[in-house]
C-alpha positions as CSV (number, residue, x, y, z in Angstrom):
1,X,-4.6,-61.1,6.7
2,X,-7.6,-62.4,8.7
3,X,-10.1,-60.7,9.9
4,X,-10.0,-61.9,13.2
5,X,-6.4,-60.1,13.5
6,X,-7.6,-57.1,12.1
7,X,-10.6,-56.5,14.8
8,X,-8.2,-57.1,17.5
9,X,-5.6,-54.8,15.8
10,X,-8.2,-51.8,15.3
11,X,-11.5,-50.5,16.6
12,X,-13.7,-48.3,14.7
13,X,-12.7,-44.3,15.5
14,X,-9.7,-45.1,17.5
15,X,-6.4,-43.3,16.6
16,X,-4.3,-45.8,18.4
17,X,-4.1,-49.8,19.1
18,X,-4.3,-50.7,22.3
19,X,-6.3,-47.7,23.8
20,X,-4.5,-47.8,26.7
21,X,-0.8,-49.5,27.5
22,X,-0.3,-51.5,30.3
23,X,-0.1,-49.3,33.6
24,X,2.8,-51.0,34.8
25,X,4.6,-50.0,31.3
26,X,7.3,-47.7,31.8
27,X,8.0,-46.1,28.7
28,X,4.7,-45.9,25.6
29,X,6.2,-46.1,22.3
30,X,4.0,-44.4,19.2
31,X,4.3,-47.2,16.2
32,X,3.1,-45.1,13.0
33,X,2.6,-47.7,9.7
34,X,3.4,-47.7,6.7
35,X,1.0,-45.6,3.7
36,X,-2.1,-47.8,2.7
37,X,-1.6,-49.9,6.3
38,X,-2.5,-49.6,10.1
39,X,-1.8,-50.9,12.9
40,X,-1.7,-54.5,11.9
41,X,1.8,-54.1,10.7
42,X,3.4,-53.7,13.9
43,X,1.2,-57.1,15.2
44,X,3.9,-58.7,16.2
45,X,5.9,-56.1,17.2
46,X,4.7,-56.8,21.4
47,X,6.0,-59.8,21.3
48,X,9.6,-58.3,20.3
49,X,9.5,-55.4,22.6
50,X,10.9,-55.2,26.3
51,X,8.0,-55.7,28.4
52,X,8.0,-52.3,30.3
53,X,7.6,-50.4,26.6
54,X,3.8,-50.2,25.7
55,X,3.4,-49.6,22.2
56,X,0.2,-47.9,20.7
57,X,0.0,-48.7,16.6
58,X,-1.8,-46.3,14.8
59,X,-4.2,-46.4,12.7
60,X,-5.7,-43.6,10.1
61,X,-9.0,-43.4,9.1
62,X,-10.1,-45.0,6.1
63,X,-8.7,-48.2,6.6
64,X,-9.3,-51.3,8.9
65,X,-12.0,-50.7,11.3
66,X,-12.0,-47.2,10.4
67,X,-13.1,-48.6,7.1
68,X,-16.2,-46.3,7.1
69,X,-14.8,-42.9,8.0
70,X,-13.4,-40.7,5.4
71,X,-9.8,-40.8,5.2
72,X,-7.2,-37.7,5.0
73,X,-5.9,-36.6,1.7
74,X,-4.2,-33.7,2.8
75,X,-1.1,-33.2,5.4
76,X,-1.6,-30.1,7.3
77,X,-4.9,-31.8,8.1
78,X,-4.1,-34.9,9.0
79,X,-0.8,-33.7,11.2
80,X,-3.5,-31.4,13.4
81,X,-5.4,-34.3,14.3
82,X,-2.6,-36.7,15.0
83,X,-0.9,-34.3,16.9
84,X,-4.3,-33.8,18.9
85,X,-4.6,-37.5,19.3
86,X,-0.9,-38.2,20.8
87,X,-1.6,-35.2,23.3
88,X,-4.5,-36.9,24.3
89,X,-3.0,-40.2,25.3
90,X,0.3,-38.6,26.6
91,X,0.8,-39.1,30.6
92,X,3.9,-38.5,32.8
93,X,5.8,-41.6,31.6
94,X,9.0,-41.0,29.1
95,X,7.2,-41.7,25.2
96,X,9.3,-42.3,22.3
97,X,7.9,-42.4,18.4
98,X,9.1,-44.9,15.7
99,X,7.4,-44.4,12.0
100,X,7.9,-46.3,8.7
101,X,7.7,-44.7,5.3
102,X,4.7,-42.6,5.4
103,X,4.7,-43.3,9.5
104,X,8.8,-41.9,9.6
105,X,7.3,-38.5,7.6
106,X,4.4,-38.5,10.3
107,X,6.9,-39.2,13.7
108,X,9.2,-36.8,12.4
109,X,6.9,-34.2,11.8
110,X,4.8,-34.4,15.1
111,X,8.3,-34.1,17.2
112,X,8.8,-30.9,15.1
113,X,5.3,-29.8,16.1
114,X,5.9,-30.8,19.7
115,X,8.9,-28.8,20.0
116,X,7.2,-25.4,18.6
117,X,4.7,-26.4,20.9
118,X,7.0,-25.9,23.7
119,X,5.6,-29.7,24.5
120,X,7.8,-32.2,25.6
121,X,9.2,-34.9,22.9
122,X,9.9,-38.0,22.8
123,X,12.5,-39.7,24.2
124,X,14.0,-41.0,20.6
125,X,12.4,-40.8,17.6
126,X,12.8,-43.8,15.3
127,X,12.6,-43.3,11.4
128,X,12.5,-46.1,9.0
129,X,12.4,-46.1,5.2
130,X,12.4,-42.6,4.5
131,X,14.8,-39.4,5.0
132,X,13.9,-35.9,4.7
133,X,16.4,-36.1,1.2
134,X,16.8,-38.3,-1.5
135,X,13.6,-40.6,-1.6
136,X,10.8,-40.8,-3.4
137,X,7.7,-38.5,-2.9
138,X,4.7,-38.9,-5.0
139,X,2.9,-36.3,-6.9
140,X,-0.8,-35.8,-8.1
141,X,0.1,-37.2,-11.6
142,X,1.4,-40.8,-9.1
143,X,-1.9,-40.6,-6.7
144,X,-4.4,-40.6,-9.8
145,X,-2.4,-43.9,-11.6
146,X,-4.7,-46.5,-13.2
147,X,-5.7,-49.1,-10.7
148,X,-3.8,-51.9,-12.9
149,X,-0.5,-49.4,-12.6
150,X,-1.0,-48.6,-8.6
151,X,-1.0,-52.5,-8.1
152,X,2.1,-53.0,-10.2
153,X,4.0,-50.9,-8.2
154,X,2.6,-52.2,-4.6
155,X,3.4,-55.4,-6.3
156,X,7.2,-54.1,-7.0
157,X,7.6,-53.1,-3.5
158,X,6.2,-55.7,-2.0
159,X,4.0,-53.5,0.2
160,X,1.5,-56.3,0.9
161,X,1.6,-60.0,1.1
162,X,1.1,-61.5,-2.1
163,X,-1.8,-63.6,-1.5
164,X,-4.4,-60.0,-1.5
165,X,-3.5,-59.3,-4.8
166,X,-5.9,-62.3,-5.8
167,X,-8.8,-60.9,-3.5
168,X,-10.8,-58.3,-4.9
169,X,-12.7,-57.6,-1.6
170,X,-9.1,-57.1,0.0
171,X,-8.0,-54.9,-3.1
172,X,-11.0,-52.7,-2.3
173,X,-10.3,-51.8,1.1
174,X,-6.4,-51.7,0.5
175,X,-6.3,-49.6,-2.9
176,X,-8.7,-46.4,-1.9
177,X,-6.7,-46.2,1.5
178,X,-3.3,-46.3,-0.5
179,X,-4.8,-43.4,-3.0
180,X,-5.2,-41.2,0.2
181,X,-2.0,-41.9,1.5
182,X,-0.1,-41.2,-1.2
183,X,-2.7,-37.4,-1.8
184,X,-1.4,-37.0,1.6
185,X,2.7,-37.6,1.0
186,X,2.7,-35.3,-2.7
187,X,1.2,-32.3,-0.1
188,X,3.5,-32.4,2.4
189,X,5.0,-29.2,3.1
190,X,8.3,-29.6,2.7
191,X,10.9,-28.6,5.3
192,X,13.8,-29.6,7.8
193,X,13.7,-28.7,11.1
194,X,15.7,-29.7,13.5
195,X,14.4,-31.9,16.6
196,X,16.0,-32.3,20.2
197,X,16.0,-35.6,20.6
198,X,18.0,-38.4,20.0
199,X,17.6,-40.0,15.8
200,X,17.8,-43.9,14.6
201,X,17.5,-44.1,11.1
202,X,16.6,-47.5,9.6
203,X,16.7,-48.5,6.0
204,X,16.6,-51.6,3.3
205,X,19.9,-51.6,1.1
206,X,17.4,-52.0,-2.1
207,X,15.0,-49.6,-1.4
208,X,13.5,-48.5,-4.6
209,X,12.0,-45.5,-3.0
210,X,15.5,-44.3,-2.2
211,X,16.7,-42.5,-5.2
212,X,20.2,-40.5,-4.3
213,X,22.6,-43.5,-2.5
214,X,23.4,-42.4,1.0
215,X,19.8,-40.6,1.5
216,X,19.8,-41.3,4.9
217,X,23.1,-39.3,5.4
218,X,20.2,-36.4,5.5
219,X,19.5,-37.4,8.9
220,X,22.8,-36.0,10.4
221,X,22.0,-32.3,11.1
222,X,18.4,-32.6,12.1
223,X,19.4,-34.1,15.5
224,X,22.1,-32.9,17.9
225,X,22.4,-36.3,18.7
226,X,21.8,-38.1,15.5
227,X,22.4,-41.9,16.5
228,X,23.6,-43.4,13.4
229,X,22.1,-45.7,10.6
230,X,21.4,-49.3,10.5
231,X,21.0,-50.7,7.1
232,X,19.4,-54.7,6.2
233,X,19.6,-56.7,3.5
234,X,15.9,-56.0,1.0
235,X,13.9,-53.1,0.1
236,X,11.2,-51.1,1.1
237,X,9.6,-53.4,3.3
238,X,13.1,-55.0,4.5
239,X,11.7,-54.5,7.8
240,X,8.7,-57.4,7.7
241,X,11.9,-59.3,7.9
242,X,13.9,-58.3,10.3
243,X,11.6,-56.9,12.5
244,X,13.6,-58.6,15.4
245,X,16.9,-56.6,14.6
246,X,15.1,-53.7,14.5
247,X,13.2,-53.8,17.4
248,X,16.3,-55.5,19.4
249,X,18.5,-51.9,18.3
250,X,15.4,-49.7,19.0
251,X,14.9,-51.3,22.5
252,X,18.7,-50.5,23.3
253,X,18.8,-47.0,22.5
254,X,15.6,-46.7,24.3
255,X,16.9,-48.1,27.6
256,X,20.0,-45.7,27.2
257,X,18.2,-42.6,26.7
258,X,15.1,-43.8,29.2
259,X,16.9,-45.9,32.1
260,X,15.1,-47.9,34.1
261,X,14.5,-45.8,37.8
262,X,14.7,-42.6,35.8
């Protein structure tokens, strides 16, 4: 994780990586990361895409080049300034939202937001390593783990590559942004509502966040047009691996529900 990558990925107070898409982009996609990460996740992600979808990465405060501003620990919060930060880059072209663990919770919940809004939502909403039941959610006793037992269990999930586990500078930045995260998921208000859009679920067959087998069966009735579930070989971070699959399925329920000439 160099340095150099992370400066390009993020600038200091910015919600989202790039500020703007591409005018000629068609279609802006909303890539929300994993807890304890940012944009630099999805780095590789433009090379993947179709090159009329402009993607935007977020990242939160507290991490990256946001290093310096305090991050959220609570959800209602954070989800009134995220919501205030995708209105603010929203234009007239279709937008669609894909999230990962702590970014699926986030997606989900700003299309529910949207929708009581009276704002229109994306265009498909994208959910990946979490399900509204059966997984994991951590509470206060989980945030406030020993700093020897929080790196144990980023070490069992493989959250981060292995090498920063050896770098105490890296450790600094990565542990205190993880903490926050994690205050953030034990206070999420807890609720299913239902969206209009088109669902994708994705998911790792050895997720060890998933604790009821078939979690993301939970996914059915919160969209009229639930679009199934696609399921990869690993666990919680199954998709640093087949981020090509993913994106590749994504892409083609994007074009279906946001056809070129629309």
């Amino acid at each position: 994780m160099s340095e150099t990558v992370i400066t390009t990925m993020a600038t200091a107070g910015r919600w989202f990586q790039p500020a703007e898409v591409e005018p000629e982009a068609r279609i802006r996609l909303f890539l929300f990361p994993h807890a304890g990460s940012g944009a630099i996740i999805y780095r590789d992600w433009g090379g993947l895409l179709p090159a009329d979808v402009g993607m935007q990465a977020l990242t939160l405060p507290g991490r990256q080049e946001r290093s310096a501003e305090a991050p959220f620990t609570d959800w209602e919060p954070l989800l009134d300034a995220l919501y205030d930060a995708v209105c603010a880059e929203l234009d007239d072209r279709p937008f669609a939202f894909f999230g990962h663990c702590l970014g699926a919770q986030l997606a989900y919940h700003l299309t529910v937001r949207l929708k009581e809004e009276g704002i229109a939502g994306p265009v498909l909403l994208g959910v990946s390593g979490w399900a509204p039941e059966g997984f994991f959610n951590p509470s206060e006793k989980d945030v406030d783990m020993p700093d020897e037992e929080l790196i144990d269990w980023m070490k069992r999930l493989g959250s981060f590559p292995a090498e920063i586990y050896d770098n105490p500078e890296v450790l600094a930045m990565v542990i205190p942004a993880l903490r926050s995260d994690l205050a953030v998921c034990s206070r999420r208000v807890e609720r299913t509502s239902a969206v209009d859009c088109p669902l994708v679920s994705y998911g790792g067959r050895d997720d060890a966040l998933m604790e009821e087998a078939g979690a993301f069966t939970s996914w059915e009735p919160v969209s009229p047009r639930y679009l199934g579930h696609s399921e990869f070989a690993g666990g919680h971070f199954y998709i640093d691996h087949h981020a090509l699959a993913v994106t590749s399925d994504f892409a083609r329920h994007l074009e279906r529900e946001a056809p070129a000439g629309r």
